[in-house]
C-alpha positions in Angstrom: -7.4 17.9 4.3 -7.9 20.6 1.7 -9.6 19.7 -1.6 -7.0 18.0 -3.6 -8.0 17.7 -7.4 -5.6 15.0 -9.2 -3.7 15.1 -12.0 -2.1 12.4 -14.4 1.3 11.2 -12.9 4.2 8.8 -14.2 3.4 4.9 -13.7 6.5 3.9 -12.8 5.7 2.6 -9.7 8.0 2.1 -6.3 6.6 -1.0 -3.9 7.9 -0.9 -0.8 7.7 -4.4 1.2 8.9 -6.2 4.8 7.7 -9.5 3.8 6.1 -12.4 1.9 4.9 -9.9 -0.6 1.8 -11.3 -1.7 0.1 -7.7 -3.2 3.2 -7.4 -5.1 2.7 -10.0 -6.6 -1.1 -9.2 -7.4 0.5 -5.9 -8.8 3.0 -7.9 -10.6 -0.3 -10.0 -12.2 -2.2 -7.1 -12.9 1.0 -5.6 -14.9 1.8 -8.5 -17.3 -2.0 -9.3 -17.7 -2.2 -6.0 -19.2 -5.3 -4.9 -16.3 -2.9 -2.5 -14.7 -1.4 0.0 -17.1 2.2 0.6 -15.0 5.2 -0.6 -14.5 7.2 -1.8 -11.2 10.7 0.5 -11.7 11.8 -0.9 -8.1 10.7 -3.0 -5.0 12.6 -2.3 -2.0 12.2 -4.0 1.2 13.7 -2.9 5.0 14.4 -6.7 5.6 16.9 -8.7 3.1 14.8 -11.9 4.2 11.4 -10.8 2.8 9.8 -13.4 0.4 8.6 -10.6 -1.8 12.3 -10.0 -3.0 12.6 -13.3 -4.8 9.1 -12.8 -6.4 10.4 -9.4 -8.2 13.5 -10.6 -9.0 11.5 -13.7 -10.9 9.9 -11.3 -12.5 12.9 -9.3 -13.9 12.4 -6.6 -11.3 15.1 -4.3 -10.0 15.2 -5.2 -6.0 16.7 -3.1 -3.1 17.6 -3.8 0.4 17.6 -0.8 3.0 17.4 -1.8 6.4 16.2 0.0 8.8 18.8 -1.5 11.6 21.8 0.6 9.5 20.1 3.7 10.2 20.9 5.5 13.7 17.1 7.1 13.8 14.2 7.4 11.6 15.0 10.5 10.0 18.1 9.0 8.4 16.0 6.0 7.3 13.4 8.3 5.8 16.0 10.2 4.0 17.4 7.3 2.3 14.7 5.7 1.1 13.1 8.9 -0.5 16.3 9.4 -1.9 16.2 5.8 -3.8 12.7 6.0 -4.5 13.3 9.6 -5.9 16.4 8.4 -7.9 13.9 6.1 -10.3 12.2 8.9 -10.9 8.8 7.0 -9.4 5.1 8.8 -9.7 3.4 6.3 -7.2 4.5 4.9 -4.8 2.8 1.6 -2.9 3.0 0.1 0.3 2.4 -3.5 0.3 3.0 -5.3 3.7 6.1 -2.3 4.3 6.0 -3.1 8.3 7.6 0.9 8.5 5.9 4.4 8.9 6.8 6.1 6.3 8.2 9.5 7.6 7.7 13.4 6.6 10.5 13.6 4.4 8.8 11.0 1.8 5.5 12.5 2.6 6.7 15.6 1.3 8.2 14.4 -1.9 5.4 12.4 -2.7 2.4 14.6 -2.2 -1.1 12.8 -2.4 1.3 9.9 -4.6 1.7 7.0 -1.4 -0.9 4.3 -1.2 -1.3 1.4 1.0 -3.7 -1.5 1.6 -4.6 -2.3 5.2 -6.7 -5.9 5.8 -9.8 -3.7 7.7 -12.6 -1.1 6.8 -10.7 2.1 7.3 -11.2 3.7 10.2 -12.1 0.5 12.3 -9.1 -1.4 13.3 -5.9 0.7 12.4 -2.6 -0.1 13.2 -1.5 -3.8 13.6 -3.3 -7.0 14.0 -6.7 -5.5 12.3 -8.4 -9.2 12.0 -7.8 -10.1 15.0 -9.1 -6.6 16.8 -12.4 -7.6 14.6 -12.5 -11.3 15.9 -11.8 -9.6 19.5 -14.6 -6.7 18.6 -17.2 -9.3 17.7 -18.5 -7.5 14.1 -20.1 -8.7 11.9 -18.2 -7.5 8.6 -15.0 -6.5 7.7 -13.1 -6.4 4.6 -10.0 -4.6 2.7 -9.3 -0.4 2.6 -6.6 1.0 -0.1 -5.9 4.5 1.2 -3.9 7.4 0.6 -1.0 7.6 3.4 -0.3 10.5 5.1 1.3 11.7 8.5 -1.8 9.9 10.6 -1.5 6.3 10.9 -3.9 4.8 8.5 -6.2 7.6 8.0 -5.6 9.0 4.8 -8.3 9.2 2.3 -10.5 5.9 1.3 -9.7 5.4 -2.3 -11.5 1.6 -2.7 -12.6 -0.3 -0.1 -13.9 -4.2 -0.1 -16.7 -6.0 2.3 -15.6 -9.1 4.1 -18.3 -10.8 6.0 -16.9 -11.9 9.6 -17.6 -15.4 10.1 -19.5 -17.4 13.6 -16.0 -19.5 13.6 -13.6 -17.0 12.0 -10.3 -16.8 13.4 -7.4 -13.8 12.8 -6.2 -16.7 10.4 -9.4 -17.2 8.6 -10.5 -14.2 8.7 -7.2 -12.7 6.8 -7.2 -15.2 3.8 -10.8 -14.0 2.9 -9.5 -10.3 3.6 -6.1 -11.0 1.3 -8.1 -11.9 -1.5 -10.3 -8.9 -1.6 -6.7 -6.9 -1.3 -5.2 -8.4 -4.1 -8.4 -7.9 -5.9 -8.8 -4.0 -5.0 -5.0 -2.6 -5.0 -4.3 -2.8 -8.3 -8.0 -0.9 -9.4 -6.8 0.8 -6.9 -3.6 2.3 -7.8 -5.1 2.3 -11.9 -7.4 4.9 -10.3 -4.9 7.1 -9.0 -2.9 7.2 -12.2 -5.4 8.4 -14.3 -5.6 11.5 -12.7 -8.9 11.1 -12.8 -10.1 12.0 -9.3 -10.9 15.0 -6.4 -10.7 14.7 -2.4 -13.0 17.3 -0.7 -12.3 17.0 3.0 -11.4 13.3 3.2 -14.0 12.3 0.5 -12.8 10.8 -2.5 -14.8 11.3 -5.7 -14.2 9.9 -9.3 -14.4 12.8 -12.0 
């Protein structure tokens, strides 16, 4: 990656979500305890089931179903959802628990302007089932990464990342709820970061200005 210098961009923000939605709703927190200086314009989840749905709605939050089963391949899913997400006139958008990959079409519209949180310490453990590929590993730490998506599967930049020690008698299940705190924690500083403007990649390096 080329150096990328950032600029200020809207804060209306786009979550997308597959499930329970529980950084959502740390975003949600952040929002309305004034730490997090954005606002959520729509969440919009491939599965009609997810949790997370329910938790914007309480919130007064415009919700959207697009599943991915309506869809005969993944072009035509990535077209549709850039097309909502573009329709809101969103600046950031956030992956929180989104169980898709987002596809070249979105990647293009939104430049540098897609995060996601992934329950690991970028690069170890991409992909699915991160605490358990640490329990199965045997380290000693792992922890929380908020990163900037982009066509490679969780390798985009490091923006904040979070230490979580790995316990004697952690399990996948253990381990996670002391990563999930750390992620609700970190995505929201996270995405205030981003929105500021204030901030420069060189290579994959991220630096604050």
């Amino acid at each position: 990656m080329k150096s990328v210098t950032g600029a200020e961009m809207s804060a209306r923000l786009g979550v997308l979500i597959s499930g329970r939605g529980s950084n959502l709703q740390a975003i949600i927190d952040a929002i309305q305890a004034g730490r997090l200086d954005a606002e959520i314009s729509i969440v919009i989840s491939n599965c009609a089931s997810a949790a997370g749905l329910e938790r914007a709605r309480s919130a007064g939050i415009l919700t959207k179903v697009l599943d991915h089963r309506d869809h005969k391949n993944k072009e035509s899913y990535d077209h549709a959802l850039t097309s909502e997400l573009l329709e809101y006139d969103i600046g950031l958008v956030c992956l929180a628990g989104f169980m898709k990959i987002v596809g070249p079409k979105m990647l293009r519209a939104f430049p540098n302007a897609i995060l996601n949180v992934h329950p690991s310490l970028l690069p170890s453990f991409p992909g699915l089932e991160p605490q358990r590929q640490a329990c199965d590993y045997g380290v000693k730490f792992s922890g929380a990464t908020v990163h900037v998506v982009t066509e490679d599967l969780d390798a985009g930049p490091v923006v904040l990342q979070a230490v979580v020690p790995v316990l004697d008698d952690d399990t996948p299940e253990t381990l996670a709820s002391r990563i999930l705190v750390e992620e609700h924690r970190l995505y929201p500083e996270a995405i205030a970061r981003v929105l500021d403007g204030r901030f420069r990649w060189e290579g994959r390096r991220y630096f604050r200005d």
